[in-house]
LOKOLDO-795014 format. One record per residue (C-alpha): residue number from 1; x, y, z; residue in one letter. Coordinates in Angstrom, 1 decimal. Layout:
REM residues N
ATOM  num       u       v       w  residuo
ATOM  NUM       X       Y       Z        A
...
This chain:
REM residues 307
ATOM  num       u       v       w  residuo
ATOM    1   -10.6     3.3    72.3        X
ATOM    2   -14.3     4.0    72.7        X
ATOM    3   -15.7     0.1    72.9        X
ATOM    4   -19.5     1.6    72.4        X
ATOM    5   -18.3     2.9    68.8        X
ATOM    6   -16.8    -0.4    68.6        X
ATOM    7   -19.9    -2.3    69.3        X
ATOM    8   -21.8    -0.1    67.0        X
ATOM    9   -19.1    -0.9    64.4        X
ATOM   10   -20.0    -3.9    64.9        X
ATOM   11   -24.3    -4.3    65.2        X
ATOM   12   -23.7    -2.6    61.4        X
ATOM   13   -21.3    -5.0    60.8        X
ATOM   14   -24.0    -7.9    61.4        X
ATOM   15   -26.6    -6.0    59.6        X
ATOM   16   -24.5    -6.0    56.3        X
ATOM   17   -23.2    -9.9    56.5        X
ATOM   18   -27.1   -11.0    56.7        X
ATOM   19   -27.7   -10.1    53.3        X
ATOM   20   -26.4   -12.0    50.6        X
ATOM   21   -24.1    -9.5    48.3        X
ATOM   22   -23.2    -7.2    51.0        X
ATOM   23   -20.0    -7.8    53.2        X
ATOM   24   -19.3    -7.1    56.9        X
ATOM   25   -15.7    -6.9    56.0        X
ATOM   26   -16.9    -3.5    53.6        X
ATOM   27   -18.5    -1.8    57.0        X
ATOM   28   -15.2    -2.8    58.7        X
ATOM   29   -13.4    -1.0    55.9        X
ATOM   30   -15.9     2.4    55.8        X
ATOM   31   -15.3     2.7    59.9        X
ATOM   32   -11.7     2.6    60.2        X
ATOM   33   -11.1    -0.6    62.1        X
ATOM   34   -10.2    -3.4    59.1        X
ATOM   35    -6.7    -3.6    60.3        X
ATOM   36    -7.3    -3.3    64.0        X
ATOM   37    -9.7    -6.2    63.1        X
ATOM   38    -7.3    -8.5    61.4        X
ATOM   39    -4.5    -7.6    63.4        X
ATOM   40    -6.1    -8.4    66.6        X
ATOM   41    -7.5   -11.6    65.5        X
ATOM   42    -3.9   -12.5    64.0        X
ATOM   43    -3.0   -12.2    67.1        X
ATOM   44    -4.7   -15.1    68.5        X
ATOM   45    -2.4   -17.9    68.0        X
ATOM   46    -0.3   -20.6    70.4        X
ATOM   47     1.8   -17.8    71.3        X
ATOM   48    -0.6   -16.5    73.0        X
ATOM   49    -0.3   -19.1    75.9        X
ATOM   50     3.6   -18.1    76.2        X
ATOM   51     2.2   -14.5    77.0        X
ATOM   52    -0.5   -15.9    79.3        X
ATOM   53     2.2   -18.3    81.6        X
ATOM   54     5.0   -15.6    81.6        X
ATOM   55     3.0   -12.7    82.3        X
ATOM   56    -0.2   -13.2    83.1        X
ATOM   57    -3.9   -13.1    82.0        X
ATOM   58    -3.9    -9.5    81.5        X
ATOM   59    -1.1    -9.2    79.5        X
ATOM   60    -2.2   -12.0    77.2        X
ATOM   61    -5.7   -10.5    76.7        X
ATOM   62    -4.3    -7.2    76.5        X
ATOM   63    -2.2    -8.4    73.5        X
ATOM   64    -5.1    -9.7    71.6        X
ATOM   65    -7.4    -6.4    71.8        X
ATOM   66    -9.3    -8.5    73.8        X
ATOM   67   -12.1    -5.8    74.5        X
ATOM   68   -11.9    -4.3    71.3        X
ATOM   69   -12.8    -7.9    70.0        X
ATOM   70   -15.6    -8.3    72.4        X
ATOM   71   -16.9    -5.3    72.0        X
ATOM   72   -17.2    -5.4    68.1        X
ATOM   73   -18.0    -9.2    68.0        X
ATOM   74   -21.2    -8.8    70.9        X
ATOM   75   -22.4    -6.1    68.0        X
ATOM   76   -22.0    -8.6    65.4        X
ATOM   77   -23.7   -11.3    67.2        X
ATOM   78   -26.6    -9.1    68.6        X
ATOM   79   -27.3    -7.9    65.1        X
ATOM   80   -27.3   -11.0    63.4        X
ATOM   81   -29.6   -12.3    66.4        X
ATOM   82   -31.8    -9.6    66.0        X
ATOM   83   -31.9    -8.2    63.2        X
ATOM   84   -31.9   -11.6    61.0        X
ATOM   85   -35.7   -11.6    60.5        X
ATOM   86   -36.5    -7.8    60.0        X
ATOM   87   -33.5    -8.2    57.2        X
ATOM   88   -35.6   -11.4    55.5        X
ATOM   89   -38.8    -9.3    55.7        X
ATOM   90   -37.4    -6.6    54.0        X
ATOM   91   -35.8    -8.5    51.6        X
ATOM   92   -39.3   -10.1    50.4        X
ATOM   93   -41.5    -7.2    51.1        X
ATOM   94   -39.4    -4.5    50.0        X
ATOM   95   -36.9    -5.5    47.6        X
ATOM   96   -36.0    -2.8    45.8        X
ATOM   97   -35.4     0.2    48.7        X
ATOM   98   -33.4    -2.4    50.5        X
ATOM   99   -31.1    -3.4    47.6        X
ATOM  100   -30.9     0.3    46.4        X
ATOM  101   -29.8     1.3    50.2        X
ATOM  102   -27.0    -1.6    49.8        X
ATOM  103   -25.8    -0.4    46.3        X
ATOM  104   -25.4     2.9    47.1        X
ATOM  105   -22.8     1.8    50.2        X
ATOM  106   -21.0    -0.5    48.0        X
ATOM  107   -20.4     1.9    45.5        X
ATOM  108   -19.6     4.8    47.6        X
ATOM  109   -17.0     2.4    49.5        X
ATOM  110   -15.1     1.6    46.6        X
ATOM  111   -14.3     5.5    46.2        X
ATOM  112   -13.7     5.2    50.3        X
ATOM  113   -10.9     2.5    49.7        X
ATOM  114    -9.4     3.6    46.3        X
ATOM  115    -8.6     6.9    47.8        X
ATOM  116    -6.4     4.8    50.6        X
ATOM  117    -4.2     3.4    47.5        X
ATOM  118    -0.9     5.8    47.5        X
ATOM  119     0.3     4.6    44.0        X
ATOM  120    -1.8     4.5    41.0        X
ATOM  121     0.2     2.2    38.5        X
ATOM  122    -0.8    -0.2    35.5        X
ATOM  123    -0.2    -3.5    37.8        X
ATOM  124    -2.6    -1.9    40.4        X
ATOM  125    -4.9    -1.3    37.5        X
ATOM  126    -4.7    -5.2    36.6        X
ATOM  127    -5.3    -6.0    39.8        X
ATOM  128    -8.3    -4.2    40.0        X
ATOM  129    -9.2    -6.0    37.1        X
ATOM  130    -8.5    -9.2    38.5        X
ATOM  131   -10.8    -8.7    41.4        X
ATOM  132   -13.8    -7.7    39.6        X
ATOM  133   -13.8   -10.7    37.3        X
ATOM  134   -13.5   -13.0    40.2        X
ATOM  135   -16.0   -11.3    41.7        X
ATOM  136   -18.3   -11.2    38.8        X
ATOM  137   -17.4   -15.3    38.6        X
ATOM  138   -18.6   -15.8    41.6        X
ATOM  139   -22.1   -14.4    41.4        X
ATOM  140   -22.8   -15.6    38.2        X
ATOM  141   -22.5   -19.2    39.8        X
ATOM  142   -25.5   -21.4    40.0        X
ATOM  143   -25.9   -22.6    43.7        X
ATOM  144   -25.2   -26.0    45.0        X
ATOM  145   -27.2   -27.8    47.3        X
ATOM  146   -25.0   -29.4    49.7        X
ATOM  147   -26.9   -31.3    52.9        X
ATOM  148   -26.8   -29.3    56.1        X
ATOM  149   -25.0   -32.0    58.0        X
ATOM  150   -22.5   -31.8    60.9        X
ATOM  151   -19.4   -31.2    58.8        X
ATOM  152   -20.8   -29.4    56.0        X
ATOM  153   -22.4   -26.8    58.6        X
ATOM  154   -18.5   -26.9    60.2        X
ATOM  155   -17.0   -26.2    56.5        X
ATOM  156   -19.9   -23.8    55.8        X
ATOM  157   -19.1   -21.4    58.9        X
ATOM  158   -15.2   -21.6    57.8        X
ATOM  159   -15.8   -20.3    54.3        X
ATOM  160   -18.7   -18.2    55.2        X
ATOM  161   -16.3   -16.4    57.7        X
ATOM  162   -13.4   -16.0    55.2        X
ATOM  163   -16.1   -14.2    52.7        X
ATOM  164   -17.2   -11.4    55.5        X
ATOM  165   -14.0   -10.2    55.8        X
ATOM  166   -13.3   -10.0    53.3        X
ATOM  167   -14.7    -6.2    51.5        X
ATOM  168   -16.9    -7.0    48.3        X
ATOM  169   -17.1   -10.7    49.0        X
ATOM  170   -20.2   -11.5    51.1        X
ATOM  171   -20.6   -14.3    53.6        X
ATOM  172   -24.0   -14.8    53.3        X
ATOM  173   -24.1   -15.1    49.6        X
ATOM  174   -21.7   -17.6    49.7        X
ATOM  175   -24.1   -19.3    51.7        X
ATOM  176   -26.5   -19.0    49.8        X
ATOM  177   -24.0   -20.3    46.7        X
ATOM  178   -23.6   -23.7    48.3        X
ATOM  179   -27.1   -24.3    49.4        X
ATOM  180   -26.6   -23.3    53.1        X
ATOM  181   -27.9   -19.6    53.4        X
ATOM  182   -31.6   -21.1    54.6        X
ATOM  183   -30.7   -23.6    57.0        X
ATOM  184   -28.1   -21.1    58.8        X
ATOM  185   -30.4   -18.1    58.4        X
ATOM  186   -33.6   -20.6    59.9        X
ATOM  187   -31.0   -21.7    62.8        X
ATOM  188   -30.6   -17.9    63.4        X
ATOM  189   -34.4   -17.2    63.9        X
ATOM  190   -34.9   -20.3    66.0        X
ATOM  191   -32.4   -20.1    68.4        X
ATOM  192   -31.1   -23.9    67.9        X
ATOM  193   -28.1   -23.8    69.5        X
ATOM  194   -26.6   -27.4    67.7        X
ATOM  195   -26.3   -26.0    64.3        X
ATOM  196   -25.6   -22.7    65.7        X
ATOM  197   -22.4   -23.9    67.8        X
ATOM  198   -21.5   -25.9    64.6        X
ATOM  199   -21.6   -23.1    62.2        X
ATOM  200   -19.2   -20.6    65.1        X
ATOM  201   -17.0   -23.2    65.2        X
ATOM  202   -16.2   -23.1    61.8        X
ATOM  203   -16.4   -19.6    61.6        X
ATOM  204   -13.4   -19.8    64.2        X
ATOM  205   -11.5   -21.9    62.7        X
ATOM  206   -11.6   -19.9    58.9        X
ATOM  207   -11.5   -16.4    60.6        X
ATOM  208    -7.7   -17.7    63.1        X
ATOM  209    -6.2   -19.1    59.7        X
ATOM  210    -7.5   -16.7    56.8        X
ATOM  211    -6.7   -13.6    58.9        X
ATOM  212    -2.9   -14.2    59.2        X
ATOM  213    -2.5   -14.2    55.0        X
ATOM  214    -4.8   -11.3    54.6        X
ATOM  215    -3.2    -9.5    57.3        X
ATOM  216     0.6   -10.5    55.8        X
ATOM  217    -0.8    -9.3    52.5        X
ATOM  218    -2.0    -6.2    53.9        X
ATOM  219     1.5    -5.5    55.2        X
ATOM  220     3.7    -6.6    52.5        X
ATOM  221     1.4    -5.8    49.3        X
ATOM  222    -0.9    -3.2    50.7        X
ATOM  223    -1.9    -1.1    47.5        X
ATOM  224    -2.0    -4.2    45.2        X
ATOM  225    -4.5    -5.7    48.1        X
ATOM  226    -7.0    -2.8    48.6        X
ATOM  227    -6.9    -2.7    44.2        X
ATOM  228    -7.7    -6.4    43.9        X
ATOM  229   -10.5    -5.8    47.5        X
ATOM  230   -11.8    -2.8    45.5        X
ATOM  231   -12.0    -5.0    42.1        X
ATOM  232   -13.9    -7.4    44.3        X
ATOM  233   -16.8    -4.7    45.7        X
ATOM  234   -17.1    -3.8    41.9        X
ATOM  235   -17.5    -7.0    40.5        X
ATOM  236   -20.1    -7.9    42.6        X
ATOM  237   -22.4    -4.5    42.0        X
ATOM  238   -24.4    -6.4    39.9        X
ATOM  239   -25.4    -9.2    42.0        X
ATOM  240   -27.3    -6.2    44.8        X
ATOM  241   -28.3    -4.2    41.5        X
ATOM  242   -32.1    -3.2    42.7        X
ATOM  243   -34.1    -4.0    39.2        X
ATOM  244   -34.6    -8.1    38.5        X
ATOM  245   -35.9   -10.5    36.6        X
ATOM  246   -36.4   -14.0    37.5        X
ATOM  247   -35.3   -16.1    34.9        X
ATOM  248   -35.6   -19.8    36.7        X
ATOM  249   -36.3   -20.9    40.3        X
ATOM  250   -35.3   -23.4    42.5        X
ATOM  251   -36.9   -25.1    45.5        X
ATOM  252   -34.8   -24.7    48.7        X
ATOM  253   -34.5   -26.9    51.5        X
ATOM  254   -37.7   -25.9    53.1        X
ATOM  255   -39.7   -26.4    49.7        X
ATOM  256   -40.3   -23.2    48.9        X
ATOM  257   -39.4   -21.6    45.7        X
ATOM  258   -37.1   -19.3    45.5        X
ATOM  259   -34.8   -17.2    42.9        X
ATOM  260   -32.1   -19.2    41.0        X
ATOM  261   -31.0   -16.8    37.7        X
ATOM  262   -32.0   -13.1    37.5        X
ATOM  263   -31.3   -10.6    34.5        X
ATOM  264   -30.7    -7.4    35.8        X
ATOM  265   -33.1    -4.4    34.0        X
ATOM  266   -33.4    -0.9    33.9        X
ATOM  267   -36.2     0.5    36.2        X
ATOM  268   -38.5     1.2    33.4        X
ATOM  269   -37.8    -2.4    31.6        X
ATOM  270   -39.1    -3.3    35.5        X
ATOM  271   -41.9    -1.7    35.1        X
ATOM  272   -43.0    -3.0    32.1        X
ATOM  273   -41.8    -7.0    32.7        X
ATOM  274   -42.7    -6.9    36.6        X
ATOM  275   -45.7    -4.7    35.7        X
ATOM  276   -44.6    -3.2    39.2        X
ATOM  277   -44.0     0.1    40.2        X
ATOM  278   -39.9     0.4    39.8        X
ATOM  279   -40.2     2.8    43.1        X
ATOM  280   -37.6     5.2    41.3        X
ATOM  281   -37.8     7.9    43.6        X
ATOM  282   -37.4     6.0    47.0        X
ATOM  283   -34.6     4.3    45.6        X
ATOM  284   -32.5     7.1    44.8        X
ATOM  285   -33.4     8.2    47.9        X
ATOM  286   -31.9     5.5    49.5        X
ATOM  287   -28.6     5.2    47.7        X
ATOM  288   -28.6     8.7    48.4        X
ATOM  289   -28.7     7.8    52.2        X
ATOM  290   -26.3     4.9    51.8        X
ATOM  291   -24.0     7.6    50.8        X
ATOM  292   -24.5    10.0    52.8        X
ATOM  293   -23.9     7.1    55.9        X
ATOM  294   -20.8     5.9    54.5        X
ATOM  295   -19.2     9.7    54.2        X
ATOM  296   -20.6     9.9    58.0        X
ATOM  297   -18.9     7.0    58.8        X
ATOM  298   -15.6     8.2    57.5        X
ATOM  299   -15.7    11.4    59.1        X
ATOM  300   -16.7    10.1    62.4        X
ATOM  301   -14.0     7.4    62.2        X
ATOM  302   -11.5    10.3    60.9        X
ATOM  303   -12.9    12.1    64.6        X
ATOM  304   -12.3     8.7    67.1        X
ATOM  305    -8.9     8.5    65.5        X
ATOM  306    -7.8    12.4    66.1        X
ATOM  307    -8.8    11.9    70.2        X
């Protein structure tokens, strides 16, 4: 396995789970490695020390993937490091290319992971139902504003991580659901290491237990899983839709006011409630390029595979 793809993997990865509506899991999905993922973390269980005494370090690292884990997790890390204040820049100063470029991946994925279903029945087809509502529950929900203390942060990271695996679902606007998108985010940009370790050691402890069920799902129920995934990506399509209007705000932990219900518009109701510019043209030309990024994706991924 080429671990530089794999740390590429995962740099876009972090990109996608610092945006609220847009799921690491989905990137994980477009590039092929979603099972290697789950599998690999699955993997890392008390067994694991049987492995290690009987046969040695090697054997026991080996079983886990251990540099494929590395290798994406270093991307996912350095992105989120990095890339964590260019992403809340863009998201203030240009809105609408941003959440255009994030539409168009979403909604080319869900073609990407449809065509993976081998069976097309009516219970899929409920399924798919199932996940969109849930989905669509989900965003519609007004944020909480729970106190970024020691366990919350702790419980935050554990949910957070179950939400960017999973494709459609994103961590960081779960975050942002219970009230702890800012103070994670601000931790991000200022390096503090207390909340940070907090917040990973949650994220540990939700990614070792949620992976086993999502990989036994993906085993047993595998169609009926990527229907119900799918249903999820859709359902949440109108969360990251480009064209808002702010119907009430809130004031966040830092004071400053911020977003709490938006009705979606067409770009020319935009124009004429924002009195803004709806910036049409750049942002087909960025779902465009979302697209054209996720089919380059899957081919490269079909070409790492083939070697």
């Amino acid at each position: 396995m080429n671990y530089l793809t794999t740390f590429l993997k995962g740099i876009a990865m972090g990109a996608a789970d610092v945006v609220p509506g847009v799921s690491g899991g989905t990137i994980a999905f477009i590039t092929g490695i979603y099972d290697t993922l789950l599998e690999s973390i699955r993997r890392i269980n008390p067994s694991i020390l049987g492995i290690w005494k009987r046969e040695g370090f090697k054997s026991a690292f080996n079983h886990i993937n251990g540099w494929f884990l590395i290798s994406l997790f270093s991307g996912v890390f350095l992105s989120i490091a990095t890339l964590a204040k260019l992403i809340s820049w863009l998201l203030v100063t240009h809105p609408i290319p941003l959440w255009s470029f994030f539409f168009g991946l979403i909604l080319v994925s869900v073609f990407h992971i449809l065509k993976q279903v081998e069976e097309r029945t009516l219970s899929r087809g409920v399924f798919l139902l199932l996940g969109v509502a849930f989905a669509y529950c989900i965003t519609i929900l007004n944020p909480l504003q729970m106190e970024p203390t020691s366990i919350n942060i702790v419980l935050a990271g554990a949910i957070a991580i179950c939400a960017m695996i999973l494709p459609g679902i994103s961590g960081s606007f779960i975050l942002l659901l219970i009230g702890m998108y800012a103070p994670v985010l601000g931790a991000v940009k200022a390096f503090d290491f207390g909340i940070l370790s907090l917040f990973l050691t949650g994220c540990v402890l939700g990614l070792l237990s949620f992976s086993h069920v999502l990989s036994w799902l993906l085993k047993r129920f595998r169609d009926t899983t990527l229907v119900f995934l799918t249903g999820l990506m859709i359902g949440t399509l109108p969360k990251i839709w480009p064209w808002k209007e702010t119907i009430s705000w809130r004031t966040n932990s830092k004071g400053e006011e911020v977003p709490l219900i938006q009705h979606n518009l067409t770009p020319f109701e935009f124009e004429h409630v924002a009195n803004q510019p709806a910036q049409l043209g750049i942002a087909i030309v960025m779902m465009i390029a979302a697209i054209a990024l996720v089919i380059g994706l899957e081919k490269f991924a079909e070409y790492s595979q083939s070697k």
